[in-house]
N, C-alpha and C positions, 0 to 999 in steps of 0.2 A: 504494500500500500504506500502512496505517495504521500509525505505528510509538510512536504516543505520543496520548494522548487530554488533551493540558492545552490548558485554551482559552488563547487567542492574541490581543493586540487587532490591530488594525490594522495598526499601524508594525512588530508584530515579522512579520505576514503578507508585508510587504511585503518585509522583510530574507530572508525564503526565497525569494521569485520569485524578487529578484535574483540570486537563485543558477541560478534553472532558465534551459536553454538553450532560445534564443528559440522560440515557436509563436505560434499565432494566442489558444490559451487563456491564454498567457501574457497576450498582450500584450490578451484580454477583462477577466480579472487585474487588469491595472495602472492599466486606466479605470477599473473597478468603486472601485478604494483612493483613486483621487485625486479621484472623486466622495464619497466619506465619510469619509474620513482629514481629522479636527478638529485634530490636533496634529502637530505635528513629534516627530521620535523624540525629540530631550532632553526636550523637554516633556514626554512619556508616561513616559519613562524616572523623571524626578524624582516625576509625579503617583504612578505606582506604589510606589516608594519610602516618601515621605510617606505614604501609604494603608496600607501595612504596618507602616510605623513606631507606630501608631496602636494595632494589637496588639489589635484589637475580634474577637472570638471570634467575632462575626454576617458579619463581612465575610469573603468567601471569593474564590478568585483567578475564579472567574465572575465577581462581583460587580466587584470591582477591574478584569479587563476591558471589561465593558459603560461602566464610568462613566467610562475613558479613551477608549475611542470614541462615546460621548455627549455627555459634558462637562454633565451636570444641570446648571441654572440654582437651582435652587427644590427645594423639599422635595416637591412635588408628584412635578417630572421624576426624581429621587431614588426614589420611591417607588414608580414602575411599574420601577425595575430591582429591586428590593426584596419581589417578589411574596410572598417564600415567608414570608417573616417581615417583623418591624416595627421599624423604630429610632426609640428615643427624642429628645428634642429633643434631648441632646446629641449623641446621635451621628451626628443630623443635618447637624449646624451643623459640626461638627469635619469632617467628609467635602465638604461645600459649600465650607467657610473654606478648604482644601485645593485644591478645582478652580476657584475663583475666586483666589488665589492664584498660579496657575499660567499666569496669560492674561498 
């Protein structure tokens, strides 16, 4: 059952499995996160922070999700999470300077 529609990155996906009691889709689950889970929870926990701290009106919690389970390099990798709209060079750089940063 659906009881909330807020995206979710990675690490906090992971902090509800471990709640659920073990099955086979569980445990399909926890290979899928530890095949693309780029960060450790602190690490996402601070990136998300920093990213909000930032207070950019273009960045929205999709957006702040995809780029902790990403981790953009470049302003290019930046800009396919970025479809709907465009960032300027700074707010490029401030969002990069941030997940580079963070490594």
């Amino acid at each position: 059952m659906i009881h909330d529609r807020t995206p979710l990155n990675l690490n906090e996906v992971k902090e509800i499995v471990d709640n659920v009691p073990e099955s086979d889709k569980k445990e399909q689950i926890e290979i899928y996160l530890k095949k693309f889970m780029k960060t450790k929870p602190e690490q996402a926990k601070k990136i998300k922070e920093d990213l909000e701290a930032l207070d950019l009106l273009k960045l929205k919690r999709e957006h702040v999700v995809k780029i902790i389970d990403l981790l953009p390099a470049d302003a290019s990798d930046l800009n396919k999470i970025f479809t709907d709209i465009s960032l300027n060079e700074d707010e490029t750089n401030k969002i990069l300077g941030i997940v580079k940063n963070s490594k």
